[in-house]
OpenMM code with the backbone's topology and positions (N, CA, C; nanometers):
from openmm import Vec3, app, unit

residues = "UNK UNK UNK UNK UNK UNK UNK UNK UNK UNK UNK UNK UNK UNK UNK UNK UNK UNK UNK UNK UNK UNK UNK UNK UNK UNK UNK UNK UNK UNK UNK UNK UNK UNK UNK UNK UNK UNK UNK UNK UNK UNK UNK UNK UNK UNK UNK UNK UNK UNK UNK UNK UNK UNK UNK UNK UNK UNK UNK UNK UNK UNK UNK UNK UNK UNK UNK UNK UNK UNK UNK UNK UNK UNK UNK UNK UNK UNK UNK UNK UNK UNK UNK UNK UNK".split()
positions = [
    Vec3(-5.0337, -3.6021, 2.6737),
    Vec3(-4.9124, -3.5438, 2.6211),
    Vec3(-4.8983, -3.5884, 2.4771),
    Vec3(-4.8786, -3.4955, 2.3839),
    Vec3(-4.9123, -3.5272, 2.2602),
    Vec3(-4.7887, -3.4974, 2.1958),
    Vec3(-4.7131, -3.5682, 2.1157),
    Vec3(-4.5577, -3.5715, 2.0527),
    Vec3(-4.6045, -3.5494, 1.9033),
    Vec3(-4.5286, -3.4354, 1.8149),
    Vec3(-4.5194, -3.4466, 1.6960),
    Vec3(-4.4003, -3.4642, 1.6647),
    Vec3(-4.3877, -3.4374, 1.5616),
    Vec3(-4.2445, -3.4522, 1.5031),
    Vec3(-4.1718, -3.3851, 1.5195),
    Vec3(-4.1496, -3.2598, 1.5701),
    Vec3(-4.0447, -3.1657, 1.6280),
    Vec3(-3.9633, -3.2313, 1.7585),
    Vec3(-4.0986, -3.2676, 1.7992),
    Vec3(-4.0665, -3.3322, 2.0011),
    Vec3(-3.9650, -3.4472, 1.9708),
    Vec3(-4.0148, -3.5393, 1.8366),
    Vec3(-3.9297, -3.6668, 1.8435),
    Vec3(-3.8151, -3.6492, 1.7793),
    Vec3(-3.7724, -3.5296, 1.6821),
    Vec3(-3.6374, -3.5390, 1.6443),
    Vec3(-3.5649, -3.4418, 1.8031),
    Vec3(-3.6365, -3.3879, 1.8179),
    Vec3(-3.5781, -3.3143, 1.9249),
    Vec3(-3.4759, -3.3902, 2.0554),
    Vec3(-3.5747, -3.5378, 2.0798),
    Vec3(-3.5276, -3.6417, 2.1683),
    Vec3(-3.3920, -3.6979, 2.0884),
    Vec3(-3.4170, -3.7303, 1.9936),
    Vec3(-3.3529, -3.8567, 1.9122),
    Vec3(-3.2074, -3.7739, 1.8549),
    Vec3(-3.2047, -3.6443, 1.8543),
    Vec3(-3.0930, -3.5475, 1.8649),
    Vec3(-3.0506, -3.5682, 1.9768),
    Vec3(-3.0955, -3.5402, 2.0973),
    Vec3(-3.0554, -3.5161, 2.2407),
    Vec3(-3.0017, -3.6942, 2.2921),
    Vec3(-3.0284, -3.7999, 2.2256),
    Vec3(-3.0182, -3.9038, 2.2885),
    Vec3(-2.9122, -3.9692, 2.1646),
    Vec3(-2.8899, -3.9132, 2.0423),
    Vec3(-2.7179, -3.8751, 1.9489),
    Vec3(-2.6746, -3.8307, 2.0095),
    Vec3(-2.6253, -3.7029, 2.0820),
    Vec3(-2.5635, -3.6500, 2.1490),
    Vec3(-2.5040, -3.7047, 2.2819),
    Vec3(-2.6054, -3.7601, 2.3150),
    Vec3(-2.5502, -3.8409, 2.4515),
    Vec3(-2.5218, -3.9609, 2.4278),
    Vec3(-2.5094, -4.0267, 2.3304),
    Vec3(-2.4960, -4.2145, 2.3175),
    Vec3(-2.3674, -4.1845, 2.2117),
    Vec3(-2.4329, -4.1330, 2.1071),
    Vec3(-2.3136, -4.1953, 2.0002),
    Vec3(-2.3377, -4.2229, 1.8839),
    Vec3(-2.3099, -4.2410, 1.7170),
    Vec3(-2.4165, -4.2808, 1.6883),
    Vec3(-2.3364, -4.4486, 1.6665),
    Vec3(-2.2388, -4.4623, 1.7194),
    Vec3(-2.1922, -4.6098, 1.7461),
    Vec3(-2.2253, -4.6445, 1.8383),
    Vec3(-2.2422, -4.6062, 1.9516),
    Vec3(-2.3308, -4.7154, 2.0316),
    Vec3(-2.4601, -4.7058, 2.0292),
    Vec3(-2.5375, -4.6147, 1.9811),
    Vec3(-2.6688, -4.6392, 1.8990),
    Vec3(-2.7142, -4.7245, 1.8170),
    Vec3(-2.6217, -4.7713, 1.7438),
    Vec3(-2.6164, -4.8450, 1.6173),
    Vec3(-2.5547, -5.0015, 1.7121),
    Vec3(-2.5482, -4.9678, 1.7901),
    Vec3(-2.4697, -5.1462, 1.8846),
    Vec3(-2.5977, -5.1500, 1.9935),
    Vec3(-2.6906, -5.0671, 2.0440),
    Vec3(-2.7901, -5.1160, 2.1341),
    Vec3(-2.8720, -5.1387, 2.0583),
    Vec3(-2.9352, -5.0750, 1.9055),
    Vec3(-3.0029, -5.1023, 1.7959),
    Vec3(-3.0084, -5.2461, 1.7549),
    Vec3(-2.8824, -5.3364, 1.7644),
    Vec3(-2.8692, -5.4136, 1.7298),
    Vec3(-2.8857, -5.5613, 1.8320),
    Vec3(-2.8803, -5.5098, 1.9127),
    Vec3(-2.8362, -5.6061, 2.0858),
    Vec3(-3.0150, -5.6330, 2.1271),
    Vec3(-3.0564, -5.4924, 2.0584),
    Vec3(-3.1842, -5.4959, 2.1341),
    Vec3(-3.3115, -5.5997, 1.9852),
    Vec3(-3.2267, -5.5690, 1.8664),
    Vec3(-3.3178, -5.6456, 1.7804),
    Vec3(-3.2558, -5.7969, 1.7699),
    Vec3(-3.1603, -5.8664, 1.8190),
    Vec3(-3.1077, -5.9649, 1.8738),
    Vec3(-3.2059, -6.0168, 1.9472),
    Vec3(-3.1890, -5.9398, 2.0474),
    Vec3(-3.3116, -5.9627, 2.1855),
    Vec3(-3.4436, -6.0030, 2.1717),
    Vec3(-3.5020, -5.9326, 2.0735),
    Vec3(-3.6618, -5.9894, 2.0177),
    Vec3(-3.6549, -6.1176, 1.9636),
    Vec3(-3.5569, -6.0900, 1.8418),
    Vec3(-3.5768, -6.2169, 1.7616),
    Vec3(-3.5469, -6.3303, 1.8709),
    Vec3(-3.4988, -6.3280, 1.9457),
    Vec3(-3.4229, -6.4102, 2.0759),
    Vec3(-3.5870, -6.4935, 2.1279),
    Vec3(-3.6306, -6.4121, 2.1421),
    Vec3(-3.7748, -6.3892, 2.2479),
    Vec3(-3.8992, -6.4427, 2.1852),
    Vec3(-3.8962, -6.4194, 2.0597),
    Vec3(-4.0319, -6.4747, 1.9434),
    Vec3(-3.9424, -6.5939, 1.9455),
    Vec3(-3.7887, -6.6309, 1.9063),
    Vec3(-3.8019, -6.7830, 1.8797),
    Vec3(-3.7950, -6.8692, 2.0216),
    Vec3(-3.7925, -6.8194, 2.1377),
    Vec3(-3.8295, -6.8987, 2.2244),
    Vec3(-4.0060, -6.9299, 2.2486),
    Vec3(-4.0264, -6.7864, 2.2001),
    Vec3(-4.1792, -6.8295, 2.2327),
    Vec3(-4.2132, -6.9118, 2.1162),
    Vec3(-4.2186, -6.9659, 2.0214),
    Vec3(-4.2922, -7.0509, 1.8606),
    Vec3(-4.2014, -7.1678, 1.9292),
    Vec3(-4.0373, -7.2109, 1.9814),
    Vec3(-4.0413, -7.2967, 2.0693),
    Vec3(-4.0994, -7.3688, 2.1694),
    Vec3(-4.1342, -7.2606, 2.2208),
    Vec3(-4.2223, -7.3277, 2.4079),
    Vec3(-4.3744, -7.3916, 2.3361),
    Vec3(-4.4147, -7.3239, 2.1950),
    Vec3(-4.5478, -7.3448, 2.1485),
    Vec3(-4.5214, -7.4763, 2.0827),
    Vec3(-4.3804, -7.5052, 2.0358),
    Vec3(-4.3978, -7.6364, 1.9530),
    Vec3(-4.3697, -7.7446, 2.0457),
    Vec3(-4.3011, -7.7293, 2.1895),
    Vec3(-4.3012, -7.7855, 2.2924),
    Vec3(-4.4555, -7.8364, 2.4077),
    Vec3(-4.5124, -7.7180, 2.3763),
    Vec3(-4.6682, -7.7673, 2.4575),
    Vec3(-4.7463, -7.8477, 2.3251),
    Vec3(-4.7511, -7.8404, 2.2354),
    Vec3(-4.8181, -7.9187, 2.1563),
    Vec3(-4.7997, -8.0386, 2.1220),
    Vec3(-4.6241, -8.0577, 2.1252),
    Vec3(-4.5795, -8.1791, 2.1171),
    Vec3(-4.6154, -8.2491, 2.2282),
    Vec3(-4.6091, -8.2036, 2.3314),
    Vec3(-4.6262, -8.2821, 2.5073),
    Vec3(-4.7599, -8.3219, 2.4865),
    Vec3(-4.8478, -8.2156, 2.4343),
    Vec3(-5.0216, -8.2686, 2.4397),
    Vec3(-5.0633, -8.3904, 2.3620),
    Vec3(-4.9304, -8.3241, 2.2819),
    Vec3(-4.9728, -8.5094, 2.1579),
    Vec3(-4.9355, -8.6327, 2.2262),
    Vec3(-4.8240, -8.6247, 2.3048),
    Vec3(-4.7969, -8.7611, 2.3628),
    Vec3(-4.8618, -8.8455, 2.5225),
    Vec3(-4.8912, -8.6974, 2.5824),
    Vec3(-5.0193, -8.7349, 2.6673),
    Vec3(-5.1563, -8.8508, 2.6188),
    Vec3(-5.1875, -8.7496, 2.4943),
    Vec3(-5.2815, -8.8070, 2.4448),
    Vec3(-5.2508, -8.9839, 2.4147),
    Vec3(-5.1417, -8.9649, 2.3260),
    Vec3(-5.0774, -9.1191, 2.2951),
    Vec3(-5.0345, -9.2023, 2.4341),
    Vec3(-5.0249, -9.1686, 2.5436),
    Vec3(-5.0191, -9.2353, 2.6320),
    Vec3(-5.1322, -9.3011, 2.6593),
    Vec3(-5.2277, -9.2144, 2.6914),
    Vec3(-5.3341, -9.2088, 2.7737),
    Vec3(-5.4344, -9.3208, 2.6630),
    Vec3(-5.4120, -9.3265, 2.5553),
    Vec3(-5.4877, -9.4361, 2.4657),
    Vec3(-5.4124, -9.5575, 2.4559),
    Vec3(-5.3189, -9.5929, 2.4959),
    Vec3(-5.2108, -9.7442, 2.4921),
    Vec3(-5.2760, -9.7866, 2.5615),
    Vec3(-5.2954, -9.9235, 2.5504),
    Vec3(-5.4119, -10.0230, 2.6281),
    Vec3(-5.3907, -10.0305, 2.7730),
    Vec3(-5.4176, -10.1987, 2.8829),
    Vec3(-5.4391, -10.1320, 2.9516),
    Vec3(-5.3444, -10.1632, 3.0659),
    Vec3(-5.3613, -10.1108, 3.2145),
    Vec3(-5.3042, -10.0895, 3.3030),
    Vec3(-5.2321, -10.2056, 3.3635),
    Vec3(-5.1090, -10.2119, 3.4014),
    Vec3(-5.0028, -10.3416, 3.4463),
    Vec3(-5.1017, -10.4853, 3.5327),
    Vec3(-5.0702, -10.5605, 3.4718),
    Vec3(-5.1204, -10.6653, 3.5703),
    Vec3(-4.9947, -10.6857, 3.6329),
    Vec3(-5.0535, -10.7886, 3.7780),
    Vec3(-4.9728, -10.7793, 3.8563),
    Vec3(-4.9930, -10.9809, 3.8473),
    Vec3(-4.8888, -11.0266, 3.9439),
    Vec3(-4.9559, -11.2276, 3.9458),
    Vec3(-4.9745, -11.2526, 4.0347),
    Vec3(-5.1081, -11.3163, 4.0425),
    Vec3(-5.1883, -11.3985, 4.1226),
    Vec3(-5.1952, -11.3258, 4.2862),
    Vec3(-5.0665, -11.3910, 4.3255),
    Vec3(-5.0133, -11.3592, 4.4988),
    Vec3(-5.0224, -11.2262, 4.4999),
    Vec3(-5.0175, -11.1650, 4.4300),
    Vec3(-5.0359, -10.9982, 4.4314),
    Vec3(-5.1277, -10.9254, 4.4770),
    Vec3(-5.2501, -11.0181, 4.4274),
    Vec3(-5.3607, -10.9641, 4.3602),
    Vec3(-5.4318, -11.0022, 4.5110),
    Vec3(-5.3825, -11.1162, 4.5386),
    Vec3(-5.4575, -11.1592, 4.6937),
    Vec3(-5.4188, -11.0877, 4.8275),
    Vec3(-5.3156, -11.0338, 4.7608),
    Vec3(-5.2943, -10.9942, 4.9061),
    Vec3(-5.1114, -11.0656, 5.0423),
    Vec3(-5.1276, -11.1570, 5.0066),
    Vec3(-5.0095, -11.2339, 5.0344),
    Vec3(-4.8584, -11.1572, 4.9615),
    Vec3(-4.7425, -11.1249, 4.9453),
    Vec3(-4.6621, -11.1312, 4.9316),
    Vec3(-4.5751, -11.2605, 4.9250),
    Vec3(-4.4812, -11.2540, 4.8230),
    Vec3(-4.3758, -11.3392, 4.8136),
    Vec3(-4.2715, -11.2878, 4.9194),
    Vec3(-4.2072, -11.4090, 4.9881),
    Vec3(-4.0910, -11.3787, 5.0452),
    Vec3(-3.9284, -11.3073, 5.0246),
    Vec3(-3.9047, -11.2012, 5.0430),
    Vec3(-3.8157, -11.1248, 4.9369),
    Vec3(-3.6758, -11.1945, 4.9361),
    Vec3(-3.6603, -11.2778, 5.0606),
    Vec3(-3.5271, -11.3112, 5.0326),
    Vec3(-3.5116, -11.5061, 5.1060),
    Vec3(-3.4092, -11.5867, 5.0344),
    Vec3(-3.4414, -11.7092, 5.1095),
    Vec3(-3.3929, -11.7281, 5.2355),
    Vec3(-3.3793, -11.6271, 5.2873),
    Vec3(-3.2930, -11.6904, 5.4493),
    Vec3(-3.4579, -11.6648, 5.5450),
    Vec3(-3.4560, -11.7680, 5.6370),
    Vec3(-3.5277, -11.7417, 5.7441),
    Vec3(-3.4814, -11.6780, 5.8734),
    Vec3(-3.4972, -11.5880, 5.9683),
    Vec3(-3.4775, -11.5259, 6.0509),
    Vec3(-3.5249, -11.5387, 6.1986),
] * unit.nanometer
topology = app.Topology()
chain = topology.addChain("A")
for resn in residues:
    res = topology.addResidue(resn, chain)
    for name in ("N", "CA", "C"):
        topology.addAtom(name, app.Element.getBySymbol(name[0]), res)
C-alpha cells in the first residue's frame, strides 16, 4: 500500500476534523513529553548499569575475605550466653 501526498493530507484533514486543531496541538505535545520522558529514562538506566559495573568491579578487587578467630576456624563455638542450663 503505497501513500503519496494526496492520501496523507487527505488523513491529516479527516483526523482535523475529528480531533481539533486544539487537541491536536495538546496530544502533539503529551506525546513529545512522552519520548523525551523515555530517552531520559533510557541514558538513565545506561548511567545506572555502568555505574553498578564500576562498583562491582571495585568490590570485587578490595583485598581479602573476613577472617574469622581461632575457635571459629576449629570448629568449636563460643558459648552464646553465661547461664548454664
Amino acid at each position: 500500500m503505497d501513500f503519496d501526498f494526496k492520501t496523507l493530507l487527505v488523513i491529516l484533514v479527516v483526523v482535523l476534523l475529528i480531533f481539533g486543531g486544539k487537541k491536536l496541538r495538546t496530544i502533539g505535545d503529551d506525546l513529545g513529553h512522552a519520548v523525551r520522558g523515555f530517552k531520559k529514562a533510557m541514558n538513565e538506566g545506561d548511567k545506572e548499569e555502568s555505574a553498578s559495573s564500576a562498583e562491582t568491579r571495585q568490590i570485587r578487587s578490595e583485598g581479602s575475605d573476613a577472617e574469622f578467630p581461632p575457635e571459629m576456624k576449629s570448629g568449636t563455638q563460643a558459648p552464646k550466653s553465661g547461664r548454664n542450663v
